[in-house]
Structures are given as C-alpha cells and as structure tokens.
BAGU-419245 format. One line per field, with one value per atom (N, C-alpha, C): residue number from 1; chain; atom name; x, z, y. Coordinates in pm, 1 decimal. Layout:
N
pos <- NUM,... .
unit <- A,... .
site <- CA,... .
xx <- X,... .
zz <- Z,... .
yy <- Y,... .
//
This chain:
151
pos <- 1,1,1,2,2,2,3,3,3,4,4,4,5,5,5,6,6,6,7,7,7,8,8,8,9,9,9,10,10,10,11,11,11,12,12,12,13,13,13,14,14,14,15,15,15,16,16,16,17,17,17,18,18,18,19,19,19,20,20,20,21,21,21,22,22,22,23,23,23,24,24,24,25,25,25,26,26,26,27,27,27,28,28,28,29,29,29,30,30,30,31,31,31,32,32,32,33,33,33,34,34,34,35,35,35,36,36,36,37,37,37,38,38,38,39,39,39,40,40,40,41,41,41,42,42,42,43,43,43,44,44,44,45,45,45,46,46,46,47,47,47,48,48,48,49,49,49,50,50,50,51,51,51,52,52,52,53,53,53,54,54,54,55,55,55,56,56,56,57,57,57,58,58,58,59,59,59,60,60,60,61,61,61,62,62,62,63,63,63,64,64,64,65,65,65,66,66,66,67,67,67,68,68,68,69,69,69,70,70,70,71,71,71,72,72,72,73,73,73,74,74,74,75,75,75,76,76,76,77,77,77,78,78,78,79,79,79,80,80,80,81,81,81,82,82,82,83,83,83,84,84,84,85,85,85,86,86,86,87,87,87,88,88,88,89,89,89,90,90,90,91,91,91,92,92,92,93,93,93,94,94,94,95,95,95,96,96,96,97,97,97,98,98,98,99,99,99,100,100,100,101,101,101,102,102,102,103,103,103,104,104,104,105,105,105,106,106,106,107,107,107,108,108,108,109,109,109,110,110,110,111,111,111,112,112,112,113,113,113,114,114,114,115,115,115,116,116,116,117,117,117,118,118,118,119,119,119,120,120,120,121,121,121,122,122,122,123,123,123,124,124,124,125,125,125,126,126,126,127,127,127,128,128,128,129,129,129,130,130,130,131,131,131,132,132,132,133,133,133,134,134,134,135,135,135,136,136,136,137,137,137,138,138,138,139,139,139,140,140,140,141,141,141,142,142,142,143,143,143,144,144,144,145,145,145,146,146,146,147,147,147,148,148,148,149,149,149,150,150,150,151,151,151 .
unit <- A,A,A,A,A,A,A,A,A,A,A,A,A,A,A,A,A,A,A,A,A,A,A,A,A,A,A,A,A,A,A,A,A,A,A,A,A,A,A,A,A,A,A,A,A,A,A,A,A,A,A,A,A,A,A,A,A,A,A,A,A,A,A,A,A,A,A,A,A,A,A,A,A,A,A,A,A,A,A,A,A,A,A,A,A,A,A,A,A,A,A,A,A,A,A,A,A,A,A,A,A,A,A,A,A,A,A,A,A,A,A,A,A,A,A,A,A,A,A,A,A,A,A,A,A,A,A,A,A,A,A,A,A,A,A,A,A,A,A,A,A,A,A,A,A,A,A,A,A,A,A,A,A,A,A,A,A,A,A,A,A,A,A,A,A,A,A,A,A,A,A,A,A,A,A,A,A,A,A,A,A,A,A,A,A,A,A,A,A,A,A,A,A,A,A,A,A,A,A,A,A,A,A,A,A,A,A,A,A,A,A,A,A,A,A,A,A,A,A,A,A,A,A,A,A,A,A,A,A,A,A,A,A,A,A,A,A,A,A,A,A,A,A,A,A,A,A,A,A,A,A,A,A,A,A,A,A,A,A,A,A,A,A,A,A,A,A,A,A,A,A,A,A,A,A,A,A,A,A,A,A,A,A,A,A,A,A,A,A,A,A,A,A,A,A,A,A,A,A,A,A,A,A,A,A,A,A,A,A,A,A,A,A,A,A,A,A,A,A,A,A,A,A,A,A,A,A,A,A,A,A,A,A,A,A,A,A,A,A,A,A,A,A,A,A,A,A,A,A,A,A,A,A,A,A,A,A,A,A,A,A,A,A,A,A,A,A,A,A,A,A,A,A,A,A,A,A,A,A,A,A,A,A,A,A,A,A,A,A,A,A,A,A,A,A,A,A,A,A,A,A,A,A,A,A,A,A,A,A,A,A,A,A,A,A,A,A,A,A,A,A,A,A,A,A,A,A,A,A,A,A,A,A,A,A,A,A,A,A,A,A,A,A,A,A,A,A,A,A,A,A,A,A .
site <- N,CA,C,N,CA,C,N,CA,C,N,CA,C,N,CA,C,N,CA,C,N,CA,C,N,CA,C,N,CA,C,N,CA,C,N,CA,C,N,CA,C,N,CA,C,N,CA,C,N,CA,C,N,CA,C,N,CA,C,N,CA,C,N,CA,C,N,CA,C,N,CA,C,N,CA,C,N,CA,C,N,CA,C,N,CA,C,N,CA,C,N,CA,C,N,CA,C,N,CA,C,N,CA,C,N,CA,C,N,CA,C,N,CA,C,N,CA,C,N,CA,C,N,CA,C,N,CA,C,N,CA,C,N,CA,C,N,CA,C,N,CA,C,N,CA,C,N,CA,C,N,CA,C,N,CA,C,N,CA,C,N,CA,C,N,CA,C,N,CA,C,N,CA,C,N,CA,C,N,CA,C,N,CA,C,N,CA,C,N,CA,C,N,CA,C,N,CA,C,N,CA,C,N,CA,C,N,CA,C,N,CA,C,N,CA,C,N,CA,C,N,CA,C,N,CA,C,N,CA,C,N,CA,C,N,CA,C,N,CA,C,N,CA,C,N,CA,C,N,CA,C,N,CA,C,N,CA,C,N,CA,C,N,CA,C,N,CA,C,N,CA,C,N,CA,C,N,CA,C,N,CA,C,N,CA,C,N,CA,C,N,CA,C,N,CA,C,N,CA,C,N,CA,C,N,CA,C,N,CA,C,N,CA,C,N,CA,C,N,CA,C,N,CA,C,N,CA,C,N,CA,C,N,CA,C,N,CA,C,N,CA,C,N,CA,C,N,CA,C,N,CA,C,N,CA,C,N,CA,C,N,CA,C,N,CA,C,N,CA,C,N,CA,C,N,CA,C,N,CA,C,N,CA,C,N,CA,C,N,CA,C,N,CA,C,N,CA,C,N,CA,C,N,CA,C,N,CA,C,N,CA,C,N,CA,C,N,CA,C,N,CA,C,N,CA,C,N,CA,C,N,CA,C,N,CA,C,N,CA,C,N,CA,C,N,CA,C,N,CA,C,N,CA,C,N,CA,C,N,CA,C,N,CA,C,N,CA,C,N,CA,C,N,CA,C,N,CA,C,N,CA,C,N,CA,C,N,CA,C,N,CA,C,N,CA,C,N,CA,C,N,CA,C,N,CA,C,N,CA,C,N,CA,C,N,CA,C,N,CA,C,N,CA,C,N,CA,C .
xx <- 18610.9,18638.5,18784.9,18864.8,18965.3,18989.2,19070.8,19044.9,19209.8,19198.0,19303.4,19353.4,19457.9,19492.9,19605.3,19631.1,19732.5,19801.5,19925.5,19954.4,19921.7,19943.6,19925.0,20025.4,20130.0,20104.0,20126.7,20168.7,20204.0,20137.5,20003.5,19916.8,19801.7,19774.4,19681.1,19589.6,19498.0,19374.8,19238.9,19274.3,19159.5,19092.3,19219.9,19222.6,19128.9,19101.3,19035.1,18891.1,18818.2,18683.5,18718.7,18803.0,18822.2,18836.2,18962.6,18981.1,18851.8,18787.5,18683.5,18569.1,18513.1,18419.3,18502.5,18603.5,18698.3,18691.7,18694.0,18708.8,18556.7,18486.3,18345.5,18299.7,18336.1,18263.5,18352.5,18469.5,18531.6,18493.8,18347.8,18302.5,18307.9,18435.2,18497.8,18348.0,18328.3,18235.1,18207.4,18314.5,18335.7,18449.7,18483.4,18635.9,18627.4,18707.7,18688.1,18866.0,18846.0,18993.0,18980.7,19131.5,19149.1,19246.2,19234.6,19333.3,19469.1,19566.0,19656.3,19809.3,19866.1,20023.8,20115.2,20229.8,20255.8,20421.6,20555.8,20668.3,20703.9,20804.7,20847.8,20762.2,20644.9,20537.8,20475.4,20467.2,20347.6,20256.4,20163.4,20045.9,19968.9,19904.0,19865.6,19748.9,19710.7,19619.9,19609.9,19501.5,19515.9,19395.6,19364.7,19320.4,19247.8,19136.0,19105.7,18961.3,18978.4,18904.3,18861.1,18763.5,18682.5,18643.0,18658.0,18610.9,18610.4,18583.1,18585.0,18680.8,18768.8,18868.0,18916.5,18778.1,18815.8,18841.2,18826.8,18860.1,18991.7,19070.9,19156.2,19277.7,19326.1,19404.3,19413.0,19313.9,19254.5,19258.3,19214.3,19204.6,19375.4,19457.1,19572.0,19649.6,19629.4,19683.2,19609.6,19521.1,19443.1,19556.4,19547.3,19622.3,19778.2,19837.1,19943.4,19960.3,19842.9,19891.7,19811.4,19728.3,19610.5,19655.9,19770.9,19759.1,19942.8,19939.7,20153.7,20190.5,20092.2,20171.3,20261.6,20378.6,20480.3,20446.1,20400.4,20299.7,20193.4,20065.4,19950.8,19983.7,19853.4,19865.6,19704.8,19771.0,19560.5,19569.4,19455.1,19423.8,19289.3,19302.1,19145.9,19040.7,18922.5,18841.3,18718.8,18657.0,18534.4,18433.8,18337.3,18249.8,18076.9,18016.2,17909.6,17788.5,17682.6,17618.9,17484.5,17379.7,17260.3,17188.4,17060.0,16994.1,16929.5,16896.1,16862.4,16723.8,16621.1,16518.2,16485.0,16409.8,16377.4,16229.9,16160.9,15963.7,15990.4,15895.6,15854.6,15755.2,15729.1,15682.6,15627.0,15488.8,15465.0,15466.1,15541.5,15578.0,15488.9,15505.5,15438.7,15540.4,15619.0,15674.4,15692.9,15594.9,15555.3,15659.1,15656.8,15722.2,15870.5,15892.5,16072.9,16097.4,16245.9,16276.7,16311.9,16315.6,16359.6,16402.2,16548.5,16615.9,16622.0,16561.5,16508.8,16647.9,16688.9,16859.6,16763.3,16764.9,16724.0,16884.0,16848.5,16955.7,16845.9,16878.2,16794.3,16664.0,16615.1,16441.9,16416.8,16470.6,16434.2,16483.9,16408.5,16419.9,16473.2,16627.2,16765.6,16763.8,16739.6,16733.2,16678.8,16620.3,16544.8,16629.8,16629.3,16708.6,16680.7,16603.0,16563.5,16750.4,16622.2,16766.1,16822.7,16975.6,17019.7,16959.2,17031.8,17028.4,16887.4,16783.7,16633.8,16598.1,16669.4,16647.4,16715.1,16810.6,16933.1,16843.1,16788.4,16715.8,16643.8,16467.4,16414.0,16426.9,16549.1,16575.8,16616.2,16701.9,16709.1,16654.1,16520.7,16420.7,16313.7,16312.7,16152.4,16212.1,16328.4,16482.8,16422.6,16431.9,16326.0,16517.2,16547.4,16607.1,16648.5,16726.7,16756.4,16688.8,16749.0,16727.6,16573.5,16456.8,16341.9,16299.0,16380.5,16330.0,16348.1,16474.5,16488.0,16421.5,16381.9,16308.9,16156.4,16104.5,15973.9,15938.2,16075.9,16074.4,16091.8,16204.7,16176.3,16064.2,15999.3,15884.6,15759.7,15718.6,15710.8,15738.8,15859.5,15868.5,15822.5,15848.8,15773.5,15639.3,15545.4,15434.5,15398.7,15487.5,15478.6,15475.5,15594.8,15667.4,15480.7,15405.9,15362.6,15216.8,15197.9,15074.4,15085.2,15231.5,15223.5,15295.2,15256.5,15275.9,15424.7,15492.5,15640.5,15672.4,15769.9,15841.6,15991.3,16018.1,16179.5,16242.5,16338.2,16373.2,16401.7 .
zz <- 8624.1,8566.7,8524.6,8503.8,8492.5,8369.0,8201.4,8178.7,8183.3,8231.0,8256.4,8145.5,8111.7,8006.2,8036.0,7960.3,8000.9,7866.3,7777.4,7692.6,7704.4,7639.4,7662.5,7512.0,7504.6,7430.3,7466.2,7583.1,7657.1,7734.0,7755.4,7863.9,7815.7,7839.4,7786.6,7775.4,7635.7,7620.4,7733.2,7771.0,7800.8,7963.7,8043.4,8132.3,8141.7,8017.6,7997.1,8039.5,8041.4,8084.8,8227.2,8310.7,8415.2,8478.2,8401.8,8447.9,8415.5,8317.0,8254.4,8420.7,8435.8,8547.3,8669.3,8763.4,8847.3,8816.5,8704.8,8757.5,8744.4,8659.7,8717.2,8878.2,8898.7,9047.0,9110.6,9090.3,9161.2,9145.3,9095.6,8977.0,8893.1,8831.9,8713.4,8597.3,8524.0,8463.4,8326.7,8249.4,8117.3,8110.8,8061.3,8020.8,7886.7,7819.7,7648.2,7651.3,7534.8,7469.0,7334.2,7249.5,7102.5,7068.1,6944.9,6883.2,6808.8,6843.6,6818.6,6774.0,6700.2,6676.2,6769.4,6838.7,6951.1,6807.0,6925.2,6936.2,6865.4,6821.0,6756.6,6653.7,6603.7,6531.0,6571.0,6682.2,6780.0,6806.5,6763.2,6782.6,6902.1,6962.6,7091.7,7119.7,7224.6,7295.2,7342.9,7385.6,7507.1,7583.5,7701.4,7773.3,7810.2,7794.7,7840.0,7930.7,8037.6,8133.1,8192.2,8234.7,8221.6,8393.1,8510.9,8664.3,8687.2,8808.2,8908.2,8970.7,8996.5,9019.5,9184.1,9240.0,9393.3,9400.6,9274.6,9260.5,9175.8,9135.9,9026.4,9121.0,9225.8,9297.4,9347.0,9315.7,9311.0,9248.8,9112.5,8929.8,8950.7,8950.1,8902.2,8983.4,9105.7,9189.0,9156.8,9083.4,9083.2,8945.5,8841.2,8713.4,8714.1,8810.6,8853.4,8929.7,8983.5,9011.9,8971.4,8886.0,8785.3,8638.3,8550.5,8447.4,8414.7,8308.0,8266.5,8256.3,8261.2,8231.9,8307.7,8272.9,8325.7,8394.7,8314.3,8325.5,8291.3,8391.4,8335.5,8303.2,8194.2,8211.5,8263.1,8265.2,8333.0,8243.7,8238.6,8185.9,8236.1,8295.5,8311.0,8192.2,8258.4,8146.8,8162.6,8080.1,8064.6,8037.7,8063.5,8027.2,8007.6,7871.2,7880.6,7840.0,7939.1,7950.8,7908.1,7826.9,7830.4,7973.1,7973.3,8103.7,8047.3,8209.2,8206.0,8272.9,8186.5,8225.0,8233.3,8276.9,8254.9,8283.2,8219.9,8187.9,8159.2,8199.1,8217.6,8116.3,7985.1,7877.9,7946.8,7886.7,7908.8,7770.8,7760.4,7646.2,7646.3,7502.0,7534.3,7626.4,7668.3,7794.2,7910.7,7933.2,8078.1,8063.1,8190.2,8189.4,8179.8,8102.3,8015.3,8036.0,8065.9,8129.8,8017.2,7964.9,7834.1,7908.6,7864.3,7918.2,7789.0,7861.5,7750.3,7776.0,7674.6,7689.1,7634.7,7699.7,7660.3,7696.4,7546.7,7530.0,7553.4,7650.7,7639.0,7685.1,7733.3,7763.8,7597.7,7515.2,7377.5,7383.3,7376.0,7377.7,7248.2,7250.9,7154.2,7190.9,7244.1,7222.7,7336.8,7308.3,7319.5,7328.4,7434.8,7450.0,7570.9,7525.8,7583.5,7668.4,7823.6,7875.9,7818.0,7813.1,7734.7,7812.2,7969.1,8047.6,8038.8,8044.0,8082.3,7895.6,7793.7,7666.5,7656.7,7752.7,7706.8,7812.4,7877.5,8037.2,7925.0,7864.4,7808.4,7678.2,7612.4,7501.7,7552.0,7646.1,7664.6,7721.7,7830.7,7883.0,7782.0,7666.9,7597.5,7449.2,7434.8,7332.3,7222.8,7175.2,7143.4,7099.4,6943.1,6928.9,6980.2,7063.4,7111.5,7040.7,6907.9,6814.6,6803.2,6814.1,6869.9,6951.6,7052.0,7182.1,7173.8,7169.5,7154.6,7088.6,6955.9,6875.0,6877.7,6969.2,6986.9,7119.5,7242.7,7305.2,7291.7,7180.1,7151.8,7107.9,7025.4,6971.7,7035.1,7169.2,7295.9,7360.9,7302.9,7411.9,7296.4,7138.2,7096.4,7103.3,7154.3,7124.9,7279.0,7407.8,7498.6,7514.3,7429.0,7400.6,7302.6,7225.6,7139.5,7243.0,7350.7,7454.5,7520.5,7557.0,7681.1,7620.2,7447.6,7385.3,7380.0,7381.2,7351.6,7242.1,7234.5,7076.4,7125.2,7007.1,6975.9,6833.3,6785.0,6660.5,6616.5 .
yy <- 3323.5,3193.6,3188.5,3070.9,3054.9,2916.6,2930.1,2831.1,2765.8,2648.1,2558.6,2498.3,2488.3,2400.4,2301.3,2192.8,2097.2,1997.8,2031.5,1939.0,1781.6,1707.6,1557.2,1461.6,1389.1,1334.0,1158.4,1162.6,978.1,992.6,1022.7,928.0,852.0,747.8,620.9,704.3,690.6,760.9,691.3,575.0,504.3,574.3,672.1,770.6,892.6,893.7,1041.4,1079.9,909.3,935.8,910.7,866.2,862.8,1031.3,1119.5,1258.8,1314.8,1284.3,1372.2,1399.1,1279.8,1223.6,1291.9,1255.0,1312.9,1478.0,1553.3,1689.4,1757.4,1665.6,1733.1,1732.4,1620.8,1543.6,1669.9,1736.8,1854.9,1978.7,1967.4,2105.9,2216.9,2151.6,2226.9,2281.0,2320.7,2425.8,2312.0,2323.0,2218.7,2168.6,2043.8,2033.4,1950.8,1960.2,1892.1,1835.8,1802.2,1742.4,1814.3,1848.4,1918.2,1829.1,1782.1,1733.3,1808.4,1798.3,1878.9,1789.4,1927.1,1867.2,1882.9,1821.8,1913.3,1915.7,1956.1,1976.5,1853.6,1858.4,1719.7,1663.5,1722.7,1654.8,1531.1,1590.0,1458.9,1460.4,1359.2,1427.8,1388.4,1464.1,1488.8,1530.2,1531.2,1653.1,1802.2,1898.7,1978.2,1932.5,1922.7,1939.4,2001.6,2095.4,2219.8,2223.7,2294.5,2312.7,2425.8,2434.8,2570.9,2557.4,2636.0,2674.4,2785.5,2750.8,2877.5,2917.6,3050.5,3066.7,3002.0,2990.7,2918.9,2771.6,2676.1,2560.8,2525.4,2644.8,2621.0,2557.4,2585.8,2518.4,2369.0,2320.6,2201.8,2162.4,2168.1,2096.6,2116.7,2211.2,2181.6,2073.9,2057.6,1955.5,1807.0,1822.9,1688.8,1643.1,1742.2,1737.4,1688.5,1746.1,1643.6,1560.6,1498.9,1370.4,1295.5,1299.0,1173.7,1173.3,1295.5,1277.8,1257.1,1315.7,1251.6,1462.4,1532.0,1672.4,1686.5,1775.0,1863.4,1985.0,2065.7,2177.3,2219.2,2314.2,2350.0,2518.5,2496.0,2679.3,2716.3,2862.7,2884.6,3068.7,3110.1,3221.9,3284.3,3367.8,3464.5,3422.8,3403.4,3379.0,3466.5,3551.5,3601.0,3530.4,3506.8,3388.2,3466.0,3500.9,3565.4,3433.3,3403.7,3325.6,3370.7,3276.4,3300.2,3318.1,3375.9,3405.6,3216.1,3132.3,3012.6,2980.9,2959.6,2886.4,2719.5,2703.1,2539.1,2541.0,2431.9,2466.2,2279.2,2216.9,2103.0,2082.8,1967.5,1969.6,1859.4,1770.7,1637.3,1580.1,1475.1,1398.3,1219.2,1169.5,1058.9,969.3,1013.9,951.0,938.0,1112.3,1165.4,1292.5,1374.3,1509.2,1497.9,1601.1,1626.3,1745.4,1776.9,1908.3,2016.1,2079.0,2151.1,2292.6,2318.9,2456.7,2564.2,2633.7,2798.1,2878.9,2961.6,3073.7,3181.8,3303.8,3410.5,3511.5,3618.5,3708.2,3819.2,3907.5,4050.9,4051.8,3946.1,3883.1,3817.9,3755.9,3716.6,3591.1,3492.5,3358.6,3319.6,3273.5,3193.4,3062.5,2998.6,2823.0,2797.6,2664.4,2581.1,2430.0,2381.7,2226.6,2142.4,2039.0,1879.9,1847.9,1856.5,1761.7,1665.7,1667.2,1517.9,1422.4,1436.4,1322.4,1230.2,1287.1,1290.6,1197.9,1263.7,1215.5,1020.9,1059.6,935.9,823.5,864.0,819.4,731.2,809.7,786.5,620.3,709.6,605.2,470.5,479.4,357.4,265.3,326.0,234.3,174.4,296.9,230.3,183.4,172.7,147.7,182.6,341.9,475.8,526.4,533.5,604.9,738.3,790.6,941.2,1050.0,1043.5,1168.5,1143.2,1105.7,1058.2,1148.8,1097.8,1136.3,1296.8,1326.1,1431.0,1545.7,1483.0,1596.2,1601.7,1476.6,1499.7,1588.8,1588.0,1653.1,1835.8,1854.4,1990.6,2090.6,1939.9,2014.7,1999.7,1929.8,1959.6,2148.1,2139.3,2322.9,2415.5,2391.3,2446.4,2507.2,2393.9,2413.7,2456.1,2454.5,2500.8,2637.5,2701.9,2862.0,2915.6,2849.2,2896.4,2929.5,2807.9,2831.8,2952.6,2963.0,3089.9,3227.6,3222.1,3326.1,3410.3,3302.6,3394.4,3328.1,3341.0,3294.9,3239.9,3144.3,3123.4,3113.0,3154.6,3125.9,3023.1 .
//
C-alpha cells in the first residue's frame, strides 16, 4: 500500500466530492480530508489517500490534473487489517448484510452495511440510527445462535 498525500489551500471546496467519487471509481483503498494550518498561516487542507502500489501512478496523474496541487507526496504504507466476514441477518425490513472483523479467530466488531442501512432509511423514511441499531442487534443475536461471541 502506498499513502498519497497532497496540500490544498485555493481549490473550491465544492470539488472534493467530485475527487472524492473520481478516485474511488479508480480504486484507491480510502481517501479523507484533515483540516490543517499550512505556510503563511493558511488554513487549508491535506488530502490523504490510501492504494495500491499498482494504481499510485494513476491517483498522482489524476491529482494533477483535477486538483490546484504543485506537489504530491507518497510513503510506503503498512496496513494491518481485520480478517473479514459478512453473515446475512433478516430484519423487519428483510435481509441486511452485517460485516464481522476477527483478530486471531476472536470476533472485534460487528457492523450493518451503511449502504444497505442508508438504502433502508430512506425508502421506509426510518431514521438511519434505527436502522442501523436494530440491524446490529440483528448480528447480535445472530453471533449468539451460532455460538460465538463479540465484545
């Protein structure tokens, strides 16, 4: 993995969900924004983006010519990941995807697709945090049928 970074303090914020959308669709890993001070006491952005080292030649060419940087930087990245399950709950809304993270074979979280949550709320106009927490507790009681545990 490789994480990319890029100053910002003159480019229209209204751009960002545009780059944001554009470097996923290029399958960058994560990318966020930090609020920061720059040089001159300006306040600004970074940029930061998280791939694969076979796409980094790409994100940086996309980065100069969709955003206002001068220069990117990039850095080796180590990246230690939960092991990833997914188990299908049925909710009073019908089946919901919930992704299990195990460290060691020991099940550490438990999390309701957003997408599938945001899906939900807005068809049956069902507050999220709703949806969401009736869905977790959904995998709860899923984790508790097939006898494992989560904290």
């Amino acid at each position: 993995m490789v994480k990319i970074e890029i100053s910002l303090d003159d480019m229209n914020p209204e751009f960002y969900g545009y780059i944001f959308e554009r470097l996923l669709e290029i399958g960058v890993n994560d990318v966020y924004i930090a609020q920061v001070i720059m040089k001159k006491n300006r306040p600004g952005q970074v940029l930061n983006i998280l791939c694969q080292e076979e796409i980094k030649d790409l994100v940086i060419s996309f980065l100069f010519k969709e955003t206002t940087t001068f220069g990117v930087r990039f850095t080796p990245y180590v990246v230690h990941r939960l092991e990833r399950e997914f188990i299908t709950v049925e909710t009073r809304w019908g089946p919901m995807q919930i992704k299990i993270g195990r460290h060691q074979g020991e099940i550490l979280q438990l999390s309701p697709e957003y997408d599938q949550c945001l899906m939900v709320a807005r068809k049956y106009q069902v507050p999220i945090k709703t949806v969401y927490d009736h869905v977790k507790e959904k995998g709860y009681q899923w984790l508790l049928e097939h006898n494992k545990e989560a904290d």
